[in-house]
N, C-alpha and C positions, 0 to 999 in steps of 0.2 A: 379637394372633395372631403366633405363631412368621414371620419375615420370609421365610421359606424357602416356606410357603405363598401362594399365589396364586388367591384363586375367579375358576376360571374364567368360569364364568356364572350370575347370577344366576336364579333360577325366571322361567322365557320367559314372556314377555307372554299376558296372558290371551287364550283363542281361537286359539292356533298349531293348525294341524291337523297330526295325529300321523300319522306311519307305519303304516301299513297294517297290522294282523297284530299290533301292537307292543301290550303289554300294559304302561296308565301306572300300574297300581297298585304303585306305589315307597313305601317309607317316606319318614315327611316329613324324615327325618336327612340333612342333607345326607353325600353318597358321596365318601369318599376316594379317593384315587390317588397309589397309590406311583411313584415316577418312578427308579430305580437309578442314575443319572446325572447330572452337575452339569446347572443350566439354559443351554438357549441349544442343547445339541447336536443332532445330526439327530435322533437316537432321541427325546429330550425333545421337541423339536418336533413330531414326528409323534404322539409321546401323545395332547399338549396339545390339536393342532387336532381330533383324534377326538372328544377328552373333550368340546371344545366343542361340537361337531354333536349330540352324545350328548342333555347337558346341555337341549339345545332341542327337542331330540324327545322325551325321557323325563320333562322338564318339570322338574327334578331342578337342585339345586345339584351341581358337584362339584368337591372341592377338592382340588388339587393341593398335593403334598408331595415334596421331591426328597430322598433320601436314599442319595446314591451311596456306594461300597466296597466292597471282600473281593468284587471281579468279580458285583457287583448279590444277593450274599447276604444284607446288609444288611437292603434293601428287601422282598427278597422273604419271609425270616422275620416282617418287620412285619407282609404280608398274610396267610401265614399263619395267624397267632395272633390276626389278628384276631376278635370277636368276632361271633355272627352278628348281634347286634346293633347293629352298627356296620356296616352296610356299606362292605365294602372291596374294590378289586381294584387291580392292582398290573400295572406296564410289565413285560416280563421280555425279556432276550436270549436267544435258542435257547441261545446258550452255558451259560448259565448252568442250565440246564437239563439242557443234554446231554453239557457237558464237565465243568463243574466240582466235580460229586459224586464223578469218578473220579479229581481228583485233590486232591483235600481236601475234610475233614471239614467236614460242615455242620450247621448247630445247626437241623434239621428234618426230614421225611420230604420227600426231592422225590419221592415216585414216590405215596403217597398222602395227603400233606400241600395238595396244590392240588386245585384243578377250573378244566381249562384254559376260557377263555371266547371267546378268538377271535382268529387269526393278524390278525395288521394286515398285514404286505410282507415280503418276499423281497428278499436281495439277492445276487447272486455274488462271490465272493471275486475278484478279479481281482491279475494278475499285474505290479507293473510294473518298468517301467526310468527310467533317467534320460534325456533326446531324444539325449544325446551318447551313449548305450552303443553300440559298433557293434552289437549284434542289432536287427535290424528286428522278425523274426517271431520267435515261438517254437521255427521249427525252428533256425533261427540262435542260438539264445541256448542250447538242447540243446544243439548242434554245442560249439559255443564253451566250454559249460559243463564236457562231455567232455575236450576239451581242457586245460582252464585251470579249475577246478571256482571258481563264484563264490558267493558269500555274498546268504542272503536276509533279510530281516526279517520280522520281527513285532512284535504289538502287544505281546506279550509272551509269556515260557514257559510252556506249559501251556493258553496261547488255541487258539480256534479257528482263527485267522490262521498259529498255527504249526503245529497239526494238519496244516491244508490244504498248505500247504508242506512237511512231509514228505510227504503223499501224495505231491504232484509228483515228489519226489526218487525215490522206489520208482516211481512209476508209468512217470518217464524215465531210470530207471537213474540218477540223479545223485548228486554226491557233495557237494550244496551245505552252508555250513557255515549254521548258522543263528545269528542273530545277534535274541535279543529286546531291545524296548523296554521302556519303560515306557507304554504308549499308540501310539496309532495315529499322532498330530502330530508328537512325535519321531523317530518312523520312517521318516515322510514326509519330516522335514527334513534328515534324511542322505541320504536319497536323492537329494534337489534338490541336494543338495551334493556329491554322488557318491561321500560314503564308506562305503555299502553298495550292493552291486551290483544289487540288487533286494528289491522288498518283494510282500510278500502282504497285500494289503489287501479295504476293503470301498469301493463306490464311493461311500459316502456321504461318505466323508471325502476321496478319492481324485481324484473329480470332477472340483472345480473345479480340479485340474492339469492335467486332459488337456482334447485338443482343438488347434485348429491354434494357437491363440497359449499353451500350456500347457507345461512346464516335462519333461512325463511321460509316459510312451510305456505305451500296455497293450497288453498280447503276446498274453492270454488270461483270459476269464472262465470260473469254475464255472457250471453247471448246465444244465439242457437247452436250451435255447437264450440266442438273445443277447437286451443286456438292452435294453430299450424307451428308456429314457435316453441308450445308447450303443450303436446299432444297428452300428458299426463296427467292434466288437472281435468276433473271432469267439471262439467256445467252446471247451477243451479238448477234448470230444469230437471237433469238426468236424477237429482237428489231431492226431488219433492215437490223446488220452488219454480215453477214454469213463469212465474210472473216475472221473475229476473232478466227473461230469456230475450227481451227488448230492447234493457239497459244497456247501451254502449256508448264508448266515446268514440269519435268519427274527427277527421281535420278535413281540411279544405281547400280550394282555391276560390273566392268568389270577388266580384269586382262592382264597379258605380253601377246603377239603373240607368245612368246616362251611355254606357259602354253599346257601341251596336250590337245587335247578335250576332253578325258575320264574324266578328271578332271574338266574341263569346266562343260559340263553334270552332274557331281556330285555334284556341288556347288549350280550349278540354281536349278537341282531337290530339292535340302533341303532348298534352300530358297523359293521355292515357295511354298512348304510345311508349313514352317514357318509363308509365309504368311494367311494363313488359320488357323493359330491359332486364334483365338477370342481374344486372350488382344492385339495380334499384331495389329492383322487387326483393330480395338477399337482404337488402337495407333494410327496410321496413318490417317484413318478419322476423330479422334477430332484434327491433325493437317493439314485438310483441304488438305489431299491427299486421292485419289484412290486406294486403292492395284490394285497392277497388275499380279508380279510374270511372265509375258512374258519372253520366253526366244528361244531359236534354232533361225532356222531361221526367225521366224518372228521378232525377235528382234534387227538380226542382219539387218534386213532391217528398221527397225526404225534408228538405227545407221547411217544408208551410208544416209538415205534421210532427217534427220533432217540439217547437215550443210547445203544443197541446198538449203533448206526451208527457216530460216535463214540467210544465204549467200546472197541467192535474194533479201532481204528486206533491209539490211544493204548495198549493193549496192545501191536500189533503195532511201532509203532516204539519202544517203549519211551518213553514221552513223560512226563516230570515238571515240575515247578516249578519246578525249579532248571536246566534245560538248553534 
């Protein structure tokens, strides 16, 4: 077996009692999972320990496969195409979803090439510094910015991380230069080093810098409130900028248009389940996400209005690949 594969869980001991409501007529094919990301990362993690929970409830093998690039396009055409034969569903980043068809070509239909299955966590974009920067607060770092205009990061051009940080820049009149990475760890690590003035990150990666023995100072998170892992950073909104209060990054489960809905229905029900596990849910907020577990239609309407969302913005600041 290809070394990149890893079964997570073998068919649960005979007699586990199932979830409530949860319908165990699965094929006996053991279920793949696309993963868009190398192993080891938050996002991989949080797949893994779902698929596990899944795996024991739905009585189901499922075998994980990571096949990260081209910002998680990769993976996701795999599940696509896959056949309905082969039960398949796949990790997806909201980005890749909601940014990346706007600015490159993708080798599939993202608007009716999937059927979303079920939001795993939420997490807010947060703003940081280095502990040495003089701004304390956000409005300080405006003020400052005004004055002396500073340089922010990202994971790279054309991400969500840089989207979001142009919002900031129009939303506080800034004239910050933006400065992309190649990923989020090198962005981080000029930051620790102080030769970029700020980065726009995600707290999964961002985290374990902040805090009182941490390297990293957060000025402000996206979204409507603050986040449960770090009840001490207040939110854009609460500081001015309510148009930030939208911005999030969001992960996934979603699978082919060919996949039935019965199966649909069965995947989301035991992952949501899953997520109400305590070491899960434990998981996901010490890496600076939300559980959510959404799924039916209200999910599917997160799905169709995120590209607009998105779509808008990268229009409006004129946002490409190369800048």
């Amino acid at each position: 077996m290809n070394s990149k594969r890893n079964v997570l869980k073998m068919v649960a001991a005979a007699g586990m009692v199932a979830v409530s409501g949860l319908s165990l007529a699965q094929s006996a094919k053991p279920v793949r999972m696309l993963l868009p990301l190398a192993p080891g990362g938050g996002s991989d993690t949080i797949g893994r320990a779902v698929a596990n929970e899944m795996s024991k409830t739905l009585n189901v093998t499922i075998v994980a496969e990571n096949k990260p690039g081209a910002s998680g396009t990769l993976a996701l055409n795999d599940v696509i195409r896959a056949p309905a034969s082969n039960p398949t569903f796949g990790l997806v980043l909201g980005s890749t979803l909601a940014v990346v068809p706007h600015l490159m070509k993708v080798p599939y239909d993202s608007v009716n090439g999937i059927k979303p299955v079920v939001q795993l966590g939420v997490t807010p974009f947060v703003l940081l510094v280095n502990k040495n920067h003089p701004a304390k607060t956000l409005a300080e770092f405006v003020a400052l910015s005004k004055r002396n205009p500073q340089s922010f990061g990202s994971y790279g051009a054309g991400t969500s991380s840089h989207v979001a940080g142009e919002a900031f820049n129009n939303a506080a009149g800034l004239k910050q230069v933006h400065v992309p990475y190649k990923g989020t760890a090198p962005a981080i690590n000029d930051l620790l080093g102080s030769q970029v003035d700020s980065v726009v990150a995600d707290f999964g990666v961002a985290g374990q810098h902040l805090g009182k023995d941490g390297k990293l100072r957060a000025l402000a998170v996206t979204g409507p409130s603050r986040s449960e892992g770090f009840p001490d950073v207040p939110t854009f909104g609460e500081q001015g900028y309510p148009a930030m209060n939208e911005l999030v990054g969001w992960i996934a489960f979603v699978t082919s248009a060919n996949t039935s809905d019965e199966q649909v229905a069965t995947w989301a029900k035991a992952a949501a389940a899953a997520l109400r596990v305590p070491e899960v849910r434990q998981r996901l907020i010490g890496l600076g996400y939300v559980p959510a577990g959404t799924h039916g239609k209200e999910f599917d309407k997160i799905v169709a209005d995120e590209p607009v969302r998105w779509g808008s913005l990268i229009k409006a600041f004129k946002i490409t690949l190369e800048n």
